[in-house]
PAKEZA-907584 format. One record per residue (C-alpha): residue in one letter; z, y, x. Coordinates in steps of 0.5 Angstrom, whole numbers, padded with zeros to 4 digits, always signed. Each point is the difference from the previous one (the first is absolute). Layout:
AZYX ...
//
This chain:
X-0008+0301+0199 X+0005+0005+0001 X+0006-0002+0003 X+0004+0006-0004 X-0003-0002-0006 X+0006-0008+0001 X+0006+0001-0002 X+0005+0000+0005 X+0004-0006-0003 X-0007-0004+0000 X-0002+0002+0007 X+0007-0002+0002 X-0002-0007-0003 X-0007-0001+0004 X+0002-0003+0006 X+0004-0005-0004 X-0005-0002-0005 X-0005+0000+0005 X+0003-0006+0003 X+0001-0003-0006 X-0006+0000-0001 X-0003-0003+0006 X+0006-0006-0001 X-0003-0001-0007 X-0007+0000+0003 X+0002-0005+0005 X+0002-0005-0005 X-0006+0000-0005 X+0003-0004-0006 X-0007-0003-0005 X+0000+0001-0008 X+0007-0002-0003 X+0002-0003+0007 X+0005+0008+0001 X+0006-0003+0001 X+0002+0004+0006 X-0004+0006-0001 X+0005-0001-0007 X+0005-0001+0003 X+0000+0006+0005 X-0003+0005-0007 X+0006-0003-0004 X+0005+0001+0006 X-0001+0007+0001 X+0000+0002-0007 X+0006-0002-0001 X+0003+0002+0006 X-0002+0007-0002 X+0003+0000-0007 X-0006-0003-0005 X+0001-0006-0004 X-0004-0006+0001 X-0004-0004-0003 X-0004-0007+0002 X-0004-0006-0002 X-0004+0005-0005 X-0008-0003+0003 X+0004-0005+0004 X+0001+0004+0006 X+0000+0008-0003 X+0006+0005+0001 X+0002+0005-0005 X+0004+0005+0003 X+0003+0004-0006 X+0004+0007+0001 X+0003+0004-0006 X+0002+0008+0002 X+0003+0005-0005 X+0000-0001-0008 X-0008+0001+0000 X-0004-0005-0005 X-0007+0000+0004 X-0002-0007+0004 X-0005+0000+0005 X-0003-0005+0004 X-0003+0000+0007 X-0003-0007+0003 X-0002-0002+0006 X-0003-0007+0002 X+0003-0005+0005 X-0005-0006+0002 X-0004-0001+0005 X-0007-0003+0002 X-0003-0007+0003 X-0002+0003+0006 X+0000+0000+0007 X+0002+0006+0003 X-0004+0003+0006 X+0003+0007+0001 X+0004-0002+0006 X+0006+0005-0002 X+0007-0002+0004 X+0002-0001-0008 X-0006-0004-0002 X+0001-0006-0006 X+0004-0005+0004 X-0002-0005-0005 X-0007-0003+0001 X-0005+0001-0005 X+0003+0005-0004 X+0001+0007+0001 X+0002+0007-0004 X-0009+0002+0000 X+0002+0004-0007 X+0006+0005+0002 X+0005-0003-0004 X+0005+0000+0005 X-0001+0008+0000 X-0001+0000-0007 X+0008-0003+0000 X+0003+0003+0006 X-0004+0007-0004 X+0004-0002-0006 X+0007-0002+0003 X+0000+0006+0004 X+0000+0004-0006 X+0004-0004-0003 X+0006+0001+0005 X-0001+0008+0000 X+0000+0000-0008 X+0007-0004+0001 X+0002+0004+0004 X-0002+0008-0002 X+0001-0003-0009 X-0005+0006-0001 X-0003-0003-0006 X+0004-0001-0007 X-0002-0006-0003 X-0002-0008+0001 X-0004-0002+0006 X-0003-0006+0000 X-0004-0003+0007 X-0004-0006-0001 X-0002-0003+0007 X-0005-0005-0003 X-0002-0007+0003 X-0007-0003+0000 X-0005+0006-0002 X-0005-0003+0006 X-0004-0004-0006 X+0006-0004-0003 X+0002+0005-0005 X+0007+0002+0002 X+0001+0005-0006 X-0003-0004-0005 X+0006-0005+0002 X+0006+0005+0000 X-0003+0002-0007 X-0001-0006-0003 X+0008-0001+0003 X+0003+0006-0004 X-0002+0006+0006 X+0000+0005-0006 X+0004-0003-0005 X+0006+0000+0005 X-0002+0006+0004 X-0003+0005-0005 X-0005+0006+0003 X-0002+0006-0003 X-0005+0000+0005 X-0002-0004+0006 X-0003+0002+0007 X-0003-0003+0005 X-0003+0002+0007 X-0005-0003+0006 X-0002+0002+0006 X-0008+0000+0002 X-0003+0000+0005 X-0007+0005+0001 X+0004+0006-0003 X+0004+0006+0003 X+0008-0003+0003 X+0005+0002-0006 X-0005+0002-0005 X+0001-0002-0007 X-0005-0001-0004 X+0000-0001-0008 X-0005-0001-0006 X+0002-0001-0007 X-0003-0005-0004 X-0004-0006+0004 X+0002-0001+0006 X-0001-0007+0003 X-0005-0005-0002 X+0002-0006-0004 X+0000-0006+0004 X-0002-0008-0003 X-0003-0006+0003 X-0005-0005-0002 X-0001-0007+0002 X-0008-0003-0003 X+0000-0007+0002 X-0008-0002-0001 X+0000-0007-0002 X-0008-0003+0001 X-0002-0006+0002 X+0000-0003+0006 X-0006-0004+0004 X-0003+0000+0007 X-0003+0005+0004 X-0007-0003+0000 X+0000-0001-0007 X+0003+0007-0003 X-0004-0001-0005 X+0004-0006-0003 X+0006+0005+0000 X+0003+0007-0002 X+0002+0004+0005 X+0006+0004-0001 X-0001+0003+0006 X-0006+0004-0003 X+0003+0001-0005 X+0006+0004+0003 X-0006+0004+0003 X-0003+0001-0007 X+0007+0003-0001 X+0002+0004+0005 X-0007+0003+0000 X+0001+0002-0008 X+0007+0003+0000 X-0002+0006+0004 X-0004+0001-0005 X+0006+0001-0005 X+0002+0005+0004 X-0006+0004+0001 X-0003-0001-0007 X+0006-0002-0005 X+0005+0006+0003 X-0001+0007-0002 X-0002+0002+0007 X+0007+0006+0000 X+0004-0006-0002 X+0003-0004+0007 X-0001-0008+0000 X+0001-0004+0006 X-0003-0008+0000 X+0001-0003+0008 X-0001-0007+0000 X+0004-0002+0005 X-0001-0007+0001 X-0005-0006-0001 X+0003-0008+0001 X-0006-0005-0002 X-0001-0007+0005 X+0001-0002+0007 X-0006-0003+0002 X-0008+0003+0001 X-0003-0005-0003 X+0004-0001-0006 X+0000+0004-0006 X+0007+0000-0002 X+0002-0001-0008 X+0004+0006+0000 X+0001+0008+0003 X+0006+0005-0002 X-0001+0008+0001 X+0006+0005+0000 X-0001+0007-0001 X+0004+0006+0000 X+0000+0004-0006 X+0002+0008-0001 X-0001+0005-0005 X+0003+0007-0001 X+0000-0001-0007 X+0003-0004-0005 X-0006-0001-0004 X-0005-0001+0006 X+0005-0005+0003 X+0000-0005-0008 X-0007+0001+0000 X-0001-0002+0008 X+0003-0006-0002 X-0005-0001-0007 X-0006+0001+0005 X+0003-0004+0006 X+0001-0006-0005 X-0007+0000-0003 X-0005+0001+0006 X+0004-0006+0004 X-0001-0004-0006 X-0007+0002-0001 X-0003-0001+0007 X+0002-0007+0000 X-0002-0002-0007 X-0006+0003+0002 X+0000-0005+0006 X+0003-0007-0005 X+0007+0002+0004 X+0006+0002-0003 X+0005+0006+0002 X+0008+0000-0001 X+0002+0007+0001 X+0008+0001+0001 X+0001+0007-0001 X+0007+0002+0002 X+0002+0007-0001 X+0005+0002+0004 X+0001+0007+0002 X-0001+0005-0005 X-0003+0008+0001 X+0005+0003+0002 X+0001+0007-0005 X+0004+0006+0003 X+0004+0004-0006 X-0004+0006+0000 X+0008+0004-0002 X+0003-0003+0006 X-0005+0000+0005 X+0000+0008-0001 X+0007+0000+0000 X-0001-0005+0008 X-0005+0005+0002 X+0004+0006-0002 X+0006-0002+0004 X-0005+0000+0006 X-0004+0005-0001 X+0007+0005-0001 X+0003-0003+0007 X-0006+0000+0004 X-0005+0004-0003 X-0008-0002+0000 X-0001-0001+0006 X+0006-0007-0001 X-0005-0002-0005 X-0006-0005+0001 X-0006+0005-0003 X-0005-0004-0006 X+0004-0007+0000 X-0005-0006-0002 X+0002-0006-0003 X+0001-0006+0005 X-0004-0007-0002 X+0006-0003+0003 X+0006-0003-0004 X+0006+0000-0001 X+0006-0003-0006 X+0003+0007-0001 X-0004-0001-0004 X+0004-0006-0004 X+0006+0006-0001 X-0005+0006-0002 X-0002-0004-0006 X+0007-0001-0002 X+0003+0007+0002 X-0003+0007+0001 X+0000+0002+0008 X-0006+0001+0006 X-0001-0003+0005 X-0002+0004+0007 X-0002+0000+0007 X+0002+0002+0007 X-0005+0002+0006 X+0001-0005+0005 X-0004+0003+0005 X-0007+0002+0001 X-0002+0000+0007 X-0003-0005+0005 X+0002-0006+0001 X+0003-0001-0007 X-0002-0006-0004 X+0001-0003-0007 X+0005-0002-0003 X+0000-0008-0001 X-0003+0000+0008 X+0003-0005+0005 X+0001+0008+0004 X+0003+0004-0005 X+0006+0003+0000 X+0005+0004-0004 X-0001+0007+0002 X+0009+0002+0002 X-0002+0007+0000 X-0001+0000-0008 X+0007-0003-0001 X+0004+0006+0000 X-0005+0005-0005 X-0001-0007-0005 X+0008-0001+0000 X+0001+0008-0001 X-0005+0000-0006 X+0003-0006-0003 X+0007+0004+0000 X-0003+0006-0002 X-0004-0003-0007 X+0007-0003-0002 X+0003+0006+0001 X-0005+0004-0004 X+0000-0007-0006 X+0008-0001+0000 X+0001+0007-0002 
//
């Protein structure tokens, strides 16, 4: 990235937000447990002139500042939380907090947020209203799903919302955008298989739910492969399969969990139809039953194509191509964004965390939030509001 293309005013505020940033890194809070990352966000806004407010999702912040007489309202988000795990990095501000760690980037998704926050006080280059969501809970509790159901947009109403992540495999500090669907919907399932218990020796006096779960497994890639047109994305991961303790036991019971994820709302009701038919239908085969909880969780989440080209346009006007991720696919990860783009038009976009050597994945005990992203991630936010808030 280059340096010339950050504002002087957001250079200033790097080493600040760095450290910020590996304090927050080093003190993971878990999904509706940010009680001191809150407390830091909500410090800062109101040092820098913002009015706060707290309790939206449990522990959200909103950050709200109005400039000048404009009647235009954006939003922009960033998520806070952290996740259960152990964190092997051995980095001098490596998680203080045994078995949780920031293995997503939210710690620089918040400090890149806070930093445009600041600079945006400071400059007021933007006419209108500003509202900073820091969200809790997006690693599977569906944080922006509870801020909604809490008012979010009833008490802070947004014209457009933006949101942005970094990720790792792509070039550092370039932005990627796509409109339409951009992340898979996410749902879990739980098919518990009640047969018959009996002996080992004896199977034939029982039904083995065991055998069934087998069926099962076996059946459902066959939904993909024969049920899903072949340029449409599913994804059935059976994660899981619990049954019984002993060898020779042939137990009452089994559960399988699976994962589930679809680019397309259609594809996502009709995975659900079909998961439920051929669990139910492989144990009646083998005299068992099947009781599938279908849990719906994360929507797909749908890019407005208007904002996306206006998030694009910001980039590509300030760094030209060669800032952008060239082709962007859809990501079979997801995410709640998505919850706030059924609710209002906006995009969601990503920024490279680095593409070299000894990078990992993000939900990796080895992963960490590239700090040379910080600037370019809050200079883009301060650009997008400058160019919306007009």
């Amino acid at each position: 990235m280059n340096t010339m293309a950050i504002p002087a005013g957001i250079a200033e505020l790097e080493d600040e937000m760095i450290a910020l940033r590996r304090r927050i890194h080093a003190q993971p809070e878990l999904a509706y447990e940010e009680f001191a990352t809150g407390d830091l966000v909500a410090e800062r806004l109101q040092e820098w002139g913002y009015t706060v407010h707290r309790g939206l999702g449990q522990t959200g912040v909103v950050g709200q500042l109005k400039v000048g007489n404009g009647t235009r309202k954006l939003g922009l988000r960033a998520d806070m939380d952290a996740l259960p795990i152990h964190e092997t990095t051995g980095l001098p501000y490596a998680s203080t907090v045994p078995g949780k760690m920031h293995a997503c980037g939210h710690d620089g998704h918040t400090a890149i947020l806070l930093a445009a926050a600041k600079h945006l006080a400071q400059e007021k280059s933007f006419d209108g209203t500003l509202n900073l969501i820091f969200q809790p809970a997006e690693e599977g509790q569906a944080g922006a799903k509870k801020m909604l159901e809490d008012g979010l947009f009833d008490k802070f109403p947004c014209d457009a919302v933006f949101a942005m992540h970094n990720m790792p495999g792509f070039p550092t500090g370039k932005f990627g955008f796509l409109p339409g669907s951009f992340m898979a919907s996410s749902d879990t399932v739980i098919i518990k298989v009640t047969g018959r218990g009996g002996h080992g020796a004896v199977p034939h006096k029982a039904v083995d739910p065991v055998v069934v779960c087998a069926q099962i497994v076996l059946a459902l890639q066959s939904i993909v492969s024969r049920n899903i047109a072949p340029l449409d994305m599913a994804i059935i991961t059976v994660g899981a399969i619990h049954a019984g303790e002993a060898p020779n036991v042939i137990p009452e019971t089994a559960e399988m969990r699976l994962s589930v994820r679809a680019l397309k709302p259609e594809v996502r009701d009709y995975l659900q139809e079909r998961i439920t038919a051929v669990a139910c239908g492989q144990a009646a085969v083998f005299g068992a039953r099947a009781h599938v909880d279908y849990q719906r969780r994360y929507p797909v989440l749908v890019n407005d194509a208007q904002m996306t080209g206006l998030a694009r346009q910001v980039a590509l006007d300030w760094l030209g191509e060669d800032g952008l991720i060239a082709d962007m696919q859809p990501l079979t990860g997801s995410e709640d964004f998505a919850f706030l783009l059924e609710r209002c038009p906006g995009s969601y976009l990503i920024i490279g965390n680095g593409d070299g050597e000894g990078g990992c994945m993000v939900h990796n005990p080895g992963y960490d939030f590239n700090d040379d992203c910080l600037a370019t991630g809050a200079a883009y936010w301060v650009r997008l509001a400058q160019t919306f808030l007009v």
